[in-house]
TISETOR-877647 format. One record per residue (C-alpha): residue number from 1; x, y, z. Coordinates in steps of 0.2 Angstrom, whole numbers, always signed. Each point is the difference from the previous one (the first is absolute). Layout:
BEGIN
seq->NUM | X->X | Y->Y | Z->Z $
...
//
This chain:
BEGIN
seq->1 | X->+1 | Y->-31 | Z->+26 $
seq->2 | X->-7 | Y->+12 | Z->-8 $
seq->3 | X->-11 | Y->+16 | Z->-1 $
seq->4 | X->-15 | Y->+6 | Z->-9 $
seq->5 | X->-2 | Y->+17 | Z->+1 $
seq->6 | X->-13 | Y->+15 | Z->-8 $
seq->7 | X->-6 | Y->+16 | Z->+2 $
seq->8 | X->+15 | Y->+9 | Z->-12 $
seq->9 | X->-8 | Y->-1 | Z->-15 $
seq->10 | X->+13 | Y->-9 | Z->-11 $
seq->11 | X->+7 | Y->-16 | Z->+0 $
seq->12 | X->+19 | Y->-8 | Z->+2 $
seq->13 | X->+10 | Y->-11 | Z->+13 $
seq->14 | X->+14 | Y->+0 | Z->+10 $
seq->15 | X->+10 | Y->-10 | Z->+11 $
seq->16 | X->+7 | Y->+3 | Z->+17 $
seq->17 | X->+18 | Y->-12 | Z->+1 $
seq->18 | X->+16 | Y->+0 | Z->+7 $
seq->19 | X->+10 | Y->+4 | Z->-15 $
seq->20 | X->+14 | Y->-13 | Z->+6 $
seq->21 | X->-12 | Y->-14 | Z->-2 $
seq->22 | X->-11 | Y->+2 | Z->-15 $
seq->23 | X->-9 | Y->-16 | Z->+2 $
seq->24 | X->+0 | Y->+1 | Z->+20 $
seq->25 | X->-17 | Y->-8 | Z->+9 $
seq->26 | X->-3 | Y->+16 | Z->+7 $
seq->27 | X->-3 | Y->+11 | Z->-16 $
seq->28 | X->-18 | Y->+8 | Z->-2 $
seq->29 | X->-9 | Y->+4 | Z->-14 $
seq->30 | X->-13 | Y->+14 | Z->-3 $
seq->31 | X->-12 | Y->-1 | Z->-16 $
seq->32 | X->-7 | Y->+18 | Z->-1 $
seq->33 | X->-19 | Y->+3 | Z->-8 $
seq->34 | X->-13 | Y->+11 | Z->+2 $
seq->35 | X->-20 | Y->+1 | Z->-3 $
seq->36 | X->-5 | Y->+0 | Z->-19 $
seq->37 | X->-12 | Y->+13 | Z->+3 $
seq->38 | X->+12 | Y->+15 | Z->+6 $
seq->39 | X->+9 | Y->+11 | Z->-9 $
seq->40 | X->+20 | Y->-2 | Z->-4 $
seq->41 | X->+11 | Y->+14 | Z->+9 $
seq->42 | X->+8 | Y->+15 | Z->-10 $
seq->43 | X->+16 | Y->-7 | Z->-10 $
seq->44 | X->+10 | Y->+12 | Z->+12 $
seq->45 | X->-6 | Y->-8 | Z->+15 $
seq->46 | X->+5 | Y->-18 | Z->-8 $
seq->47 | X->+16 | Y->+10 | Z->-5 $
seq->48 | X->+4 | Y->+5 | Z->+18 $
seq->49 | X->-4 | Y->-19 | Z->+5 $
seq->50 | X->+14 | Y->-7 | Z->-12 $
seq->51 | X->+15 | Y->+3 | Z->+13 $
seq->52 | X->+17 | Y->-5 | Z->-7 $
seq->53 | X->+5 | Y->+1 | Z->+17 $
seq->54 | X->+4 | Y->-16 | Z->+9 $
seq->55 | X->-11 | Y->-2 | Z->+18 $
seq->56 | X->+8 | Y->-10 | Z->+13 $
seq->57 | X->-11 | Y->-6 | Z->+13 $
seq->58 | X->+7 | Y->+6 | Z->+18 $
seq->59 | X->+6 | Y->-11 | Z->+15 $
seq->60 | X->-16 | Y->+0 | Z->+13 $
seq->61 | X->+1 | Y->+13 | Z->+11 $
seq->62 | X->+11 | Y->+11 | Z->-14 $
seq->63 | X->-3 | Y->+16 | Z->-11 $
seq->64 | X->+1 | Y->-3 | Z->-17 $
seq->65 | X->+17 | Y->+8 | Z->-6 $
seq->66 | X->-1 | Y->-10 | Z->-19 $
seq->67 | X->+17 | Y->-7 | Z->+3 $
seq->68 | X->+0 | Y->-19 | Z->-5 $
seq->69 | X->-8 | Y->-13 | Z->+13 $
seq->70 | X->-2 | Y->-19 | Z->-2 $
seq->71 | X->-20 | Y->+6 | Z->-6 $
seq->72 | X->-3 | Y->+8 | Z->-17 $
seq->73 | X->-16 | Y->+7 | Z->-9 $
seq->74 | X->-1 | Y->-1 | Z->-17 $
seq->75 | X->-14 | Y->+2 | Z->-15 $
seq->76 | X->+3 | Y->-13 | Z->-14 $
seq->77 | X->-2 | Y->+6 | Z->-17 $
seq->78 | X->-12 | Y->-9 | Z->-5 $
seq->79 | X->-9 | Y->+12 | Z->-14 $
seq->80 | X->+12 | Y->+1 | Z->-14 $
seq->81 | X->-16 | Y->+5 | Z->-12 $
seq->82 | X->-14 | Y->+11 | Z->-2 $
seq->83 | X->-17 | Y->-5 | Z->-5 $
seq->84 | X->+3 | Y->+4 | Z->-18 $
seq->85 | X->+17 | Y->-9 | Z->+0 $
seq->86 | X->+10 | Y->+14 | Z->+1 $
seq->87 | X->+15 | Y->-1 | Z->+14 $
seq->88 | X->-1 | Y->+7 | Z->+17 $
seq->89 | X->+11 | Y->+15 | Z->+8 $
seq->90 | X->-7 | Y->-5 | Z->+17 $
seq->91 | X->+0 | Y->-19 | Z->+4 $
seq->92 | X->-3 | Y->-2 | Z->+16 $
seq->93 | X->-19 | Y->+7 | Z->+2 $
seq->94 | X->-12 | Y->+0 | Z->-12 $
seq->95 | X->-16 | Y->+13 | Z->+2 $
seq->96 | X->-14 | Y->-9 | Z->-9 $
seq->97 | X->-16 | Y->-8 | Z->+8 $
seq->98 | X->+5 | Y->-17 | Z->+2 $
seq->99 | X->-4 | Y->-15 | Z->+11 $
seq->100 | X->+10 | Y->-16 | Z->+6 $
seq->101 | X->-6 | Y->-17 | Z->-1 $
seq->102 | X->+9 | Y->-13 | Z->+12 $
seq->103 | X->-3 | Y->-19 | Z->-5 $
seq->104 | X->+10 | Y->-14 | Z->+9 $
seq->105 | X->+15 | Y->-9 | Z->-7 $
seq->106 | X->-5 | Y->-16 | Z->-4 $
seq->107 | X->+18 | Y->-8 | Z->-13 $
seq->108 | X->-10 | Y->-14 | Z->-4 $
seq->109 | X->-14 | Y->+10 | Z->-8 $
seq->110 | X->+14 | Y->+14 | Z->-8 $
seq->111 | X->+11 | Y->-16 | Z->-5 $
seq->112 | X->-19 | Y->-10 | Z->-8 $
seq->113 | X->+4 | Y->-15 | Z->+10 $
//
């Protein structure tokens, strides 16, 4: 499964797992743009955003404590560059306008067959 979500003004992904099973059925992705039009948030905000911290999801019915659970959030790394091509301090979240297109998986059209 996974999520498209907006409104944030950036653009990242993360994942939602059990950190036991990396490859597990149940792991959920999120793929994180927002409207070309609108203006990227302040570099603090984008700052505040980049938590080093890991979030475990509770068990229903539980508070969150942050101690380890069998579900994990995490943002992938997936800007290593800026624009320009210099490297990236913060990875995970990028504040530019931006967009996300989704096509389908065809392996017959990727592998020219």
């Amino acid at each position: 499964m996974t999520f498209l979500s907006g409104a944030v003004d950036c653009c990242g992904a993360g994942l939602v797992h059990d950190p036991a099973k990396p490859s597990d059925h149940k792991t959920m992705y999120q793929i994180i743009s927002a409207s070309v039009v609108n203006t990227p948030p302040p570099p603090y905000i984008l700052k505040l955003l980049h938590n080093h911290k890991p979030l475990y999801v509770p068990a229903n019915g539980h508070r969150s404590t942050h101690q380890p659970s069998d579900t994990k959030e995490d943002m992938m790394e997936i800007f290593q560059a800026e624009a320009d091509g210099r490297p990236r301090e913060m990875k995970k979240l990028m504040g530019r306008r931006n967009y996300v297109a989704v096509v389908a998986y065809d392996p017959e059209v990727v592998q020219g067959t």
